[in-house]
C-alpha positions, 0 to 999 in steps of 0.5 A, a space after each residue: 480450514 473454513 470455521 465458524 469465524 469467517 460466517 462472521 466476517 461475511 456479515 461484517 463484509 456485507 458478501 456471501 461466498 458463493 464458492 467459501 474455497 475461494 475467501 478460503 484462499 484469500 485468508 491464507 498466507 504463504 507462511 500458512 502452506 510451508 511444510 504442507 502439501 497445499 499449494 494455494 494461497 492468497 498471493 495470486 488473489 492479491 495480484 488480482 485485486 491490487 488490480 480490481 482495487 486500483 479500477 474502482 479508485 481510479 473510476 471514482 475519483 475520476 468522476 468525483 474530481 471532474 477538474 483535475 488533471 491527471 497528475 492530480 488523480 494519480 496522486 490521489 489514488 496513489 495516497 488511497 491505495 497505499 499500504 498504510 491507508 488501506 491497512 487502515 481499512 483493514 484494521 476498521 475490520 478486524 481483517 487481520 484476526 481472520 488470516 491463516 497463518 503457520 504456527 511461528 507467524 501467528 502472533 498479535 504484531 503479525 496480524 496488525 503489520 501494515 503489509 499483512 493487512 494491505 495483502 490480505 485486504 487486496 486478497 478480499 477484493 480479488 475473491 470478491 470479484 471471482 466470485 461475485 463479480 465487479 459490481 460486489 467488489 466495487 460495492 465493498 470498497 466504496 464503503 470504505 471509499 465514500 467515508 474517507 476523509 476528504 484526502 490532501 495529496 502531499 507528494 514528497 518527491 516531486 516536490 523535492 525534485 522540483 527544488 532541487 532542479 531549481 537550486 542545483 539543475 540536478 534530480 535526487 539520487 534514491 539509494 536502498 540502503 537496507 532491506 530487513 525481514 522476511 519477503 512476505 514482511 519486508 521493508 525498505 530502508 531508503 536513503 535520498 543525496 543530491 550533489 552527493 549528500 545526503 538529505 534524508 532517510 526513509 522506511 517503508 513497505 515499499 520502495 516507493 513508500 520508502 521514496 516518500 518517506 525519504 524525501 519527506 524527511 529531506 523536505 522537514 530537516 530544510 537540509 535541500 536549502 542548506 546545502 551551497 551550490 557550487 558557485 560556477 553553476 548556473 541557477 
């Protein structure tokens, strides 16, 4: 399946495969080996580098934020490792129009969906640290890393928890309301109560980005503060 394509990809990259079997994986989508014989495709690879990823993030922001604390960083890395910022990534590559993908599937909003772009970027990482090892890998991502924009960590949900703990001593409730499309494309329709109303709805890739999204709408609409606590509760 390997064509004159992915010579191209490895130079924009900056890697050669040692083992071609091995990126030749990382490009194929599940989609790509239904009704075949060929039983490997890029969702164990994505696996790995999800994994690999998420060590190189952490160690770099690690050492680059010295005075923050746990909490900080993790909300750091979480903003990094999300779907849409490192779909972002993929896209600043053309990475989509390298996948495998079945007849059906091989249209130009397939190649550009969030979720696609996330795995296969993941995928990349992962065949990167197979065949070349950690340093090759963590190379490759601190390309995109060292250029990103200098990041401002809004955490929705904490934030709305920490309101409504203030005003009613209770936590937010987080309801899936809906989950459309396919497993390998799905998304995540999330609805947020507190005292049961209903605050906000989000979507995402995700549950957690749905969570996001969510709680992000509840904060905007000012719904939080609008709703009148019972008045026997203690604030």
């Amino acid at each position: 399946m390997l064509n004159k394509n992915h010579e191209k990809l490895q130079k924009v990259i900056g890697y050669r495969f040692n083992d071609l079997k091995i990126l030749n994986v990382a490009l194929t989508h599940k989609s790509y080996i239904v009704g075949t014989k060929e039983k490997d495709y890029n969702g164990r690879m994505e696996f790995l580098g999800d994994s690999v990823l998420s060590t190189i993030v952490a160690e770099s922001l690690y050492l680059k934020y010295a005075h923050e604390n746990e909490g900080k960083l993790s909300q750091l890395k979480g903003q990094i490792v999300s779907a849409s910022n490192l779909s972002n990534w993929a896209r600043a590559i053309n990475l989509g129009d390298y996948v495998f993908l079945c007849k059906n599937e091989d249209t130009r909003e397939t190649r550009i969906k969030d979720n696609l772009l996330c795995d296969v970027f993941e995928s990349v990482v992962g065949a990167m640290y197979l065949d070349g090892g950690f340093e090759n890998a963590k190379e490759f991502v601190l390309k995109f890393l060292n250029s990103q924009k200098e990041m401002v960590t809004c955490d929705y949900k904490s934030r709305l928890q920490e309101l409504t703990q203030s005003i009613y001593k209770k936590l937010p409730e987080y309801v899936v309301v809906k989950e459309v499309g396919p497993d390998h494309s799905k998304k995540f329709v999330v609805a947020v109560y507190v005292e049961n109303k209903l605050l906000g709805r989000g979507v995402g890739n995700s549950k957690k980005e749905a969570h996001q999204s969510a709680a992000k709408q509840a904060m905007e609409s000012g719904k939080v503060q609008n709703i009148l606590p019972d008045p026997l509760m203690k604030i």
